[in-house]
C-alpha angles and dihedrals in degrees: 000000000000133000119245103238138001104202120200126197102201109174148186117244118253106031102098102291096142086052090041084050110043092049087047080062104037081055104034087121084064103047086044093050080057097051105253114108120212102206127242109194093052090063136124112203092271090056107252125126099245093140091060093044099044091048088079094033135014123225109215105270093014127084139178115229084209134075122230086258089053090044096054096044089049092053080036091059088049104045088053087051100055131066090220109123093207138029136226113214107185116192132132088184082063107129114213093285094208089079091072112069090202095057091050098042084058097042088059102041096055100024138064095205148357129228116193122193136194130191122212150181132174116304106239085043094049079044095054089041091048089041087050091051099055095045092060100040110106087206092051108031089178108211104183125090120275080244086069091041083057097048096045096049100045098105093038085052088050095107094187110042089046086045089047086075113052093040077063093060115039089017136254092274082064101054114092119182121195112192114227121259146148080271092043079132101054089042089049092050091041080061082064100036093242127121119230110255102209126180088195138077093237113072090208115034123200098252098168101028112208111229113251098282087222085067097050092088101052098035080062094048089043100029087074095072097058103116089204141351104285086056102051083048084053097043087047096054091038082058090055099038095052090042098066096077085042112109115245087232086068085071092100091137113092110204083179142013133232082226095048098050093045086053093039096056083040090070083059106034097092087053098048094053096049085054089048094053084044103051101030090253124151107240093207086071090054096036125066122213107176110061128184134182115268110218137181146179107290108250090245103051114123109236088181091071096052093050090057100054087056 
């Protein structure tokens, strides 16, 4: 007998996922008390389902252990042990799952239907925060300017082309967008009638801290003498560490323009609005229209000085 809905949160990276993720977890009683199962044995330790997405694509540095046929019978085995009549699959790394005829011969044998959302936020902010992310990641250490970051991401940033897509394939009335906020979490959960249920003060903890974006600069001129791993960690925390009795004036070096990332979100802003029009969505929320330099330590400056002098 098939499931109701198989509902797929999709991305994309850098609008509160991890957030989104860990509070699906904390609550999964109540989804599950709801009838929708978040699934356990398809985690990574922050609690999205990566392994399940990267079994059907990898994602540069990160690989599944699983192919797409393991994936499936492990989520198979816990769906069949479970009374939920619907599943909830979160991953921003999720690659468009049609392409495998194995996914969407599985989606249509055990689910009625398939409800795919996104989460979004304007294109140069998702960028900087992107841009933040690989600099700091001892696996990535990205090396390259935030310009061929840019370059190399324009077709991935374009929302709706990439929702296009999937709208072809489960149907307009499936596609759900959440534009991104500081209560991206409470919005994400509203899509699914439920309240955050939150221990802590804050509704919405940090749960993946960017690094300082004035130390971006310096962590990738630095970053390419750690011999290994722990090094680059320890070089990373000494950077911080020795900025915050840095002055704010000392920030000469520009990562991004006010001009670039006006011109940047200018490539998207026809098709946003064409997805906001499509989906109800209110393009202010996907579309910036205040921009200022971002600026940031230059990669040569001496920290140590500054420390000194302290």
């Amino acid at each position: 007998m098939k499931k109701d809905t198989l509902y797929l949160h999709v991305g994309w990276s850098k609008t509160g996922t991890s957030a989104i993720q860990a509070q699906i977890q904390a609550q999964k009683d109540d989804f599950l008390d709801k009838g929708i199962l978040y699934p356990q044995t398809l985690q990574w330790p922050d609690h999205s389902h990566h392994p399940f997405a990267l079994s059907f694509k990898g994602s540069g540095a990160y690989q599944s252990d699983m192919t797409p046929a393991e994936a499936l019978e492990k989520l198979q085995k816990e769906m069949d042990q479970s009374p939920a009549d619907s599943v909830l699959l979160s991953s921003e790394l999720s690659p468009f799952y049609w392409d495998n005829p194995r996914f969407k011969s599985f989606a249509t044998e055990n689910f009625n239907r398939v409800q795919v959302l996104f989460t979004l936020r304007p294109q140069s902010e998702l960028l900087l925060s992107l841009f933040n992310q690989l600099v700091k990641d001892s696996n990535v250490r990205y090396e390259a300017s935030l310009f061929t970051l840019a370059m190399r991401n324009l077709s991935w940033l374009n929302y709706y082309q990439n929702i296009k897509r999937w709208q072809d394939a489960v149907g307009q009335k499936n596609v759900t967008a959440i534009p991104y906020s500081k209560t991206v979490v409470n919005s994400f959960f509203d899509s699914f009638g439920m309240p955050v249920v939150s221990r802590k003060k804050e509704n919405n903890p940090i749960v993946n801290p960017s690094l300082p974006t004035r130390c971006l600069a310096v962590l990738q001129a630095r970053g390419r003498m750690a011999k290994d791993n722990s090094e680059f960690v320890r070089l990373r925390q000494e950077i911080v560490q020795l900025s915050e009795v840095i002055p704010a004036e000392e920030d000469k070096f520009t990562l991004f323009s006010a001009e670039e990332q006006q011109a940047f979100d200018e490539h998207f802003k026809r098709g946003n609005q064409l997805l906001a029009n499509a989906l109800n969505l209110d393009v202010e929320n996907i579309q910036k229209s205040d921009y200022k330099p971002i600026v940031a330590l230059p990669p040569g400056i001496s920290l140590e000085k500054f420390s000194d002098a302290s």
